[in-house]
N, CA and C of each residue as an Amber inpcrd file, in Angstrom:
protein
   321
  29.9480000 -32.1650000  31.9680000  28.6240000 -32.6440000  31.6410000
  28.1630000 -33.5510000  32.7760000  26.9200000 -33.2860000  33.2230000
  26.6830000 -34.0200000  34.4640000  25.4070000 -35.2220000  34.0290000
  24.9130000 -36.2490000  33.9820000  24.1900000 -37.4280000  33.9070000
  23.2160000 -37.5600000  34.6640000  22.0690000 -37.7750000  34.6130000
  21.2000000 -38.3170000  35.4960000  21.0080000 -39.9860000  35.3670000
  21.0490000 -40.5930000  34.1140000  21.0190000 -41.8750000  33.7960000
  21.8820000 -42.2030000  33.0970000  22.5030000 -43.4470000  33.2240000
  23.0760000 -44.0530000  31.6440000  23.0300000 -44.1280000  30.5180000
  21.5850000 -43.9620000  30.5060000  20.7030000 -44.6280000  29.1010000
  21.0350000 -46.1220000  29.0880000  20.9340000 -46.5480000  28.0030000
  20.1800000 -47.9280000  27.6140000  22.1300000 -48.8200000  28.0930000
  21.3980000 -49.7750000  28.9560000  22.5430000 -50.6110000  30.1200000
  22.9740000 -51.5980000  28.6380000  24.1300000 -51.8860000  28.8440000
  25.0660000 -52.8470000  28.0140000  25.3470000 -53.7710000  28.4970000
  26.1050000 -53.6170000  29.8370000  26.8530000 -54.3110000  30.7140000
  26.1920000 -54.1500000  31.7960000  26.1170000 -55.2600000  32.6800000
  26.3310000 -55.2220000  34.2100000  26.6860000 -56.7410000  35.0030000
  27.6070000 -56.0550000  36.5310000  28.1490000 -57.2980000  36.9020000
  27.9730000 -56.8530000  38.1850000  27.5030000 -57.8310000  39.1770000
  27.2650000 -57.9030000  40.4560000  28.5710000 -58.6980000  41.0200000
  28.8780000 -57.8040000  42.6680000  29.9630000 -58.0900000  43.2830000
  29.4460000 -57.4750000  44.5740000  29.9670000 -58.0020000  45.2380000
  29.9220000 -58.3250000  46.7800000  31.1460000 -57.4490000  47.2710000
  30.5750000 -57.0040000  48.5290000  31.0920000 -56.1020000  49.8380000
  30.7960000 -56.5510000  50.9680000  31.9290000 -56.5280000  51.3790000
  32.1440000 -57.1760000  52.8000000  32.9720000 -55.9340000  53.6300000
  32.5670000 -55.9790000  54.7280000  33.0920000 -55.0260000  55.9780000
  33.0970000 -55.4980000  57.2760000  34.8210000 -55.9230000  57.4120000
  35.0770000 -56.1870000  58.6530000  34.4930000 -57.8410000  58.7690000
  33.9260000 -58.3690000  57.6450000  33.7760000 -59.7160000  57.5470000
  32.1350000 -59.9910000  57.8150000  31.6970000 -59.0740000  57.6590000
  30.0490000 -58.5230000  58.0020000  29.5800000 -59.2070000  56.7360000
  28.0680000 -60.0020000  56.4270000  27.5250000 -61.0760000  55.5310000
  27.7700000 -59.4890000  53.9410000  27.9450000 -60.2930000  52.6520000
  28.4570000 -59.6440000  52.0360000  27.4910000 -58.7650000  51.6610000
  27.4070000 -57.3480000  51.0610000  26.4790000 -56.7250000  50.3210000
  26.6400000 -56.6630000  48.6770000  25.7110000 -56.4650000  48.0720000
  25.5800000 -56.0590000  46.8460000  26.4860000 -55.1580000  46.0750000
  26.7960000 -54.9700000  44.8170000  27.8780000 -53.6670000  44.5960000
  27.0540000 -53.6500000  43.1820000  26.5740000 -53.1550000  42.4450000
  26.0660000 -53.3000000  40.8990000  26.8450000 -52.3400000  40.3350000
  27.3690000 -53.1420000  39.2270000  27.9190000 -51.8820000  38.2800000
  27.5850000 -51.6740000  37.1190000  27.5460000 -50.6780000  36.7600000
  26.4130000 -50.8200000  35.0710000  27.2270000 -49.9590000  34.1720000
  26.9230000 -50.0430000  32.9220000  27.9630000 -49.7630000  31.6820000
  26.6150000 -49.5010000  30.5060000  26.6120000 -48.3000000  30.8340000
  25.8310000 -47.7070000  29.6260000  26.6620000 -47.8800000  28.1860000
  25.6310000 -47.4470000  27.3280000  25.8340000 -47.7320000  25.7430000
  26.4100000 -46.2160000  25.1880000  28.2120000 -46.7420000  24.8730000
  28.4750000 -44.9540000  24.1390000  27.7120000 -44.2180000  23.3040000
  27.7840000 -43.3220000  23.2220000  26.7510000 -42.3430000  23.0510000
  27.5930000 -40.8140000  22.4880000  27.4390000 -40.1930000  21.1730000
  28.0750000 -39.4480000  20.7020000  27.8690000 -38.3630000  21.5640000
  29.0150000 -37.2020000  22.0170000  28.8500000 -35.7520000  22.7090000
  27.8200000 -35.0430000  21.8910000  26.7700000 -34.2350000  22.2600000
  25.8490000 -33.5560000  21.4140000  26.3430000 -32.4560000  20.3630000
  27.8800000 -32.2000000  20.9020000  28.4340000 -31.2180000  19.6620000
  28.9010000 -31.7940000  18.8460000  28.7450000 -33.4870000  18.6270000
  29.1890000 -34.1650000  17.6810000  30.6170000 -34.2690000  17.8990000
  31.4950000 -33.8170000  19.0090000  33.2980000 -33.8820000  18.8120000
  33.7770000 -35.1150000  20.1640000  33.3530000 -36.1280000  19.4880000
  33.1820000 -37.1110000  20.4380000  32.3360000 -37.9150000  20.7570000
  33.0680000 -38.6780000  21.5170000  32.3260000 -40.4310000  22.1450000
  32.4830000 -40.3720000  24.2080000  31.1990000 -40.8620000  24.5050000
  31.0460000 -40.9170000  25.7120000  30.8040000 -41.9840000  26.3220000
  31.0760000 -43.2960000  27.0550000  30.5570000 -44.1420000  27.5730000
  30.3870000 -43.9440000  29.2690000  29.0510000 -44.0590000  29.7130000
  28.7370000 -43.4180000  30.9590000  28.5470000 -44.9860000  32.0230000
  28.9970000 -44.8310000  32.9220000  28.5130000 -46.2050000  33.8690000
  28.2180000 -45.4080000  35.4360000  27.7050000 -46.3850000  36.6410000
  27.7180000 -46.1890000  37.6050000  27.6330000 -47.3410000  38.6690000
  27.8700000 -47.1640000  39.8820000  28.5700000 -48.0500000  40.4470000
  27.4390000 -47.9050000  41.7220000  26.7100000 -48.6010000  42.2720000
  25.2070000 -48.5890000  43.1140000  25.8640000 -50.0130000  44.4470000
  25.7490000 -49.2390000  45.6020000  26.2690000 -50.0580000  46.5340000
  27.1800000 -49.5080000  47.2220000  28.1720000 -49.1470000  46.9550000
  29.2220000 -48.1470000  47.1700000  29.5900000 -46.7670000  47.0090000
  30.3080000 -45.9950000  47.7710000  30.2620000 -44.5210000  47.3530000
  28.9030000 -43.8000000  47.2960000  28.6670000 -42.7210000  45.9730000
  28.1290000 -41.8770000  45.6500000  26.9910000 -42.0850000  44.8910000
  27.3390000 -43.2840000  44.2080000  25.8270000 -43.6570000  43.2880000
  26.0630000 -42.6690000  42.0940000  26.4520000 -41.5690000  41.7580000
  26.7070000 -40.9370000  40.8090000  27.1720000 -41.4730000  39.7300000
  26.4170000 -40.9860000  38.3370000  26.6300000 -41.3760000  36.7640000
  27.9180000 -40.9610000  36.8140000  28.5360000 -41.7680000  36.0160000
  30.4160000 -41.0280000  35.5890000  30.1920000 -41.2610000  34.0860000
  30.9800000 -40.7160000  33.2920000  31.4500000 -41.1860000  31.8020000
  32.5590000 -40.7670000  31.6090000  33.2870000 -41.5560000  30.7680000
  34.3200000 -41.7330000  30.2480000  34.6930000 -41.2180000  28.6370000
  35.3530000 -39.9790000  28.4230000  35.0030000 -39.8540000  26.6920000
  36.7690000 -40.0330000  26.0290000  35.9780000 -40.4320000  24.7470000
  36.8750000 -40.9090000  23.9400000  36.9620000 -40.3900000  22.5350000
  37.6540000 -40.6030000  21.7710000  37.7310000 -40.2130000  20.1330000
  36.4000000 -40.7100000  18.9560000  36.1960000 -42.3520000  19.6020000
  35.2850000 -42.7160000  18.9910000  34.9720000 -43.2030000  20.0870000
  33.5890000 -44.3820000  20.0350000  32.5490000 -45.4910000  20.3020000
  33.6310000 -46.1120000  21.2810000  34.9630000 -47.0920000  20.3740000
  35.2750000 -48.0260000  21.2450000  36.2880000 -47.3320000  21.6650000
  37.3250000 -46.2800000  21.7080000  37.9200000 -45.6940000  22.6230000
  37.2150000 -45.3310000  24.2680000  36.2920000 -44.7880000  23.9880000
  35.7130000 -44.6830000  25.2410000  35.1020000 -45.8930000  25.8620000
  34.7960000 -46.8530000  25.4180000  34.7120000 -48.3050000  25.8050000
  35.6800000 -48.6770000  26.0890000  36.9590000 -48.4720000  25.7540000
  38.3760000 -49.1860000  26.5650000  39.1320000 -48.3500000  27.6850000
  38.8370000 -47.2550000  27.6960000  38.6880000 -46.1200000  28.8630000
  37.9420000 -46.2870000  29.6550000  36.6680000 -46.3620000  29.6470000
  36.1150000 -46.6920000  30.7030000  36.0230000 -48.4940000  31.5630000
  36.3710000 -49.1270000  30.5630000  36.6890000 -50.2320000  31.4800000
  37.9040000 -50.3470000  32.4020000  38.6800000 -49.5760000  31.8350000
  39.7090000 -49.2780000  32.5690000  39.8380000 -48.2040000  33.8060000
  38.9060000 -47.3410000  33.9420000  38.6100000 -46.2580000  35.0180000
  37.1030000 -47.2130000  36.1700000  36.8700000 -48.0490000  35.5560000
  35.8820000 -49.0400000  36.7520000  36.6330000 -49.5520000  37.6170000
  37.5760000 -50.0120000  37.6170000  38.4650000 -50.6980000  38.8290000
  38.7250000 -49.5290000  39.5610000  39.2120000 -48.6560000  38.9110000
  40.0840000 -47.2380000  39.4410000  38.7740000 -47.0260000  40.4740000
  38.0060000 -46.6260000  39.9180000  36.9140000 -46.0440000  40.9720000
  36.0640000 -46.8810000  41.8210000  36.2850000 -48.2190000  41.8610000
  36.6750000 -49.4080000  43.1690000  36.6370000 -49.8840000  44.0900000
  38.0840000 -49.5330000  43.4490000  39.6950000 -49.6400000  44.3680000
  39.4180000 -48.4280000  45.5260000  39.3660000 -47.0690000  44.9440000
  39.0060000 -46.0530000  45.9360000  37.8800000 -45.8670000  46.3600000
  36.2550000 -46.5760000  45.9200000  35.6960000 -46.3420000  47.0270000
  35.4560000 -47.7690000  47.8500000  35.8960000 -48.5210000  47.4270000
  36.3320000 -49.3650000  48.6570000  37.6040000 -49.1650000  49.6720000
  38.6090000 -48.2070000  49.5600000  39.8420000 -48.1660000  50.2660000
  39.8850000 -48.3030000  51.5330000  38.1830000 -48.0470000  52.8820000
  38.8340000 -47.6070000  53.9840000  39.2950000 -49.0330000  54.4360000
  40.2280000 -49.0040000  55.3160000  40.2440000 -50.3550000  56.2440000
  38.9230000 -51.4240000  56.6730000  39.3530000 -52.8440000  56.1510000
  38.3280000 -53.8180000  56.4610000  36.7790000 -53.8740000  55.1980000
  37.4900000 -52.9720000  54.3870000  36.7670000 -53.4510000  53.4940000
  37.0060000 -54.5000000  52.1080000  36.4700000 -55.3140000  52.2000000
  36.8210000 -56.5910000  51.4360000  35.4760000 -56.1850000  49.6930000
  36.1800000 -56.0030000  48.7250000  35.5940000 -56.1750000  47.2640000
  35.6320000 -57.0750000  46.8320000  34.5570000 -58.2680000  46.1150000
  35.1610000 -59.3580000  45.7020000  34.0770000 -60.1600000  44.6380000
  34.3530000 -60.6680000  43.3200000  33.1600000 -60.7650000  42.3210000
  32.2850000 -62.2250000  42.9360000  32.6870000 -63.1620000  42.4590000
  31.7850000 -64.1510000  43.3370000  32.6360000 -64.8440000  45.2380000
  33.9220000 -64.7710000  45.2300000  33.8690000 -65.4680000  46.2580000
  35.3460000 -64.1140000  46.9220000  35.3580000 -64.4650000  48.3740000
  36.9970000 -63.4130000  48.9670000  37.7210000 -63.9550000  48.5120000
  38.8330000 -62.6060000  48.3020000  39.7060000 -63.3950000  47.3770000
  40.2420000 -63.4820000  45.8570000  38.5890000 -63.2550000  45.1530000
  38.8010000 -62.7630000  43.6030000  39.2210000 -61.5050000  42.8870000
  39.8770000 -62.0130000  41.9470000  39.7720000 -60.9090000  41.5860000
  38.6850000 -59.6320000  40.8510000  38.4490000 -58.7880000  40.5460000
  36.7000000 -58.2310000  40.2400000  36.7360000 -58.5950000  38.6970000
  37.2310000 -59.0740000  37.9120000  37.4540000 -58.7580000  36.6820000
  37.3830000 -57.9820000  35.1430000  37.6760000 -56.7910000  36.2640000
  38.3880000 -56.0150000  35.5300000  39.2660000 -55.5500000  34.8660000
  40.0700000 -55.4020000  33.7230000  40.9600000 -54.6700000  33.5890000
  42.0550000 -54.0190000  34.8960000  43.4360000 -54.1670000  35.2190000
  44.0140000 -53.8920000  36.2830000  45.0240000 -53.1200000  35.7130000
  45.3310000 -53.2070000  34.9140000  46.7690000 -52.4370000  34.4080000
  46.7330000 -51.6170000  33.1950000  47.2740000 -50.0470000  33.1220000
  47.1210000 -49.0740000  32.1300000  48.3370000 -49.9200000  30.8590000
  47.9610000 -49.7300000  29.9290000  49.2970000 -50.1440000  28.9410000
  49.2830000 -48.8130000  28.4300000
């Protein structure tokens, strides 16, 4: 299933990009409101990540509402981590150094 929008924003948290120590840029990340699959067999929570990468809607689906709400907070770092990976790029929520606060570890 491919996204053009989120729909209606829940969440969002601004974080800073730095390259090579270059003045920081913007990173927005947004966390749409789950949203049932239209065949009814399922929960979807969709976010996207503006600043970095692709700009492309992602979602995350789940069993219910808050399954896919704890899935997808957990796949925001994931997708990051990798599109920040190349060398000299610094991710960081208010100051270098932080951590983004996210969720870091699968249990």
């Amino acid at each position: 299933m491919q996204l053009d929008t989120i729909g209606e924003v829940i969440a969002e948290r601004v974080l800073k990009r730095s390259v090579n120590g270059s003045e920081a840029q913007e990173v927005i990340v947004r966390l749409g409101k789950p949203q049932p699959f239209p065949d009814g067999n399922g929960w979807f929570s969709p976010f996207e990540i503006i600043g970095i990468g692709d700009g492309k809607v992602r979602w995350i689906a789940g069993a219910d509402a808050f399954q896919s709400l704890q899935l997808v907070l957990r796949m925001i770092p994931v997708s990051l981590r990798y599109k920040s990976r190349d060398a000299g790029v610094e991710l960081f929520f208010e100051k270098p150094d932080d951590d983004l606060g996210f969720p870091e570890e699968l249990s």
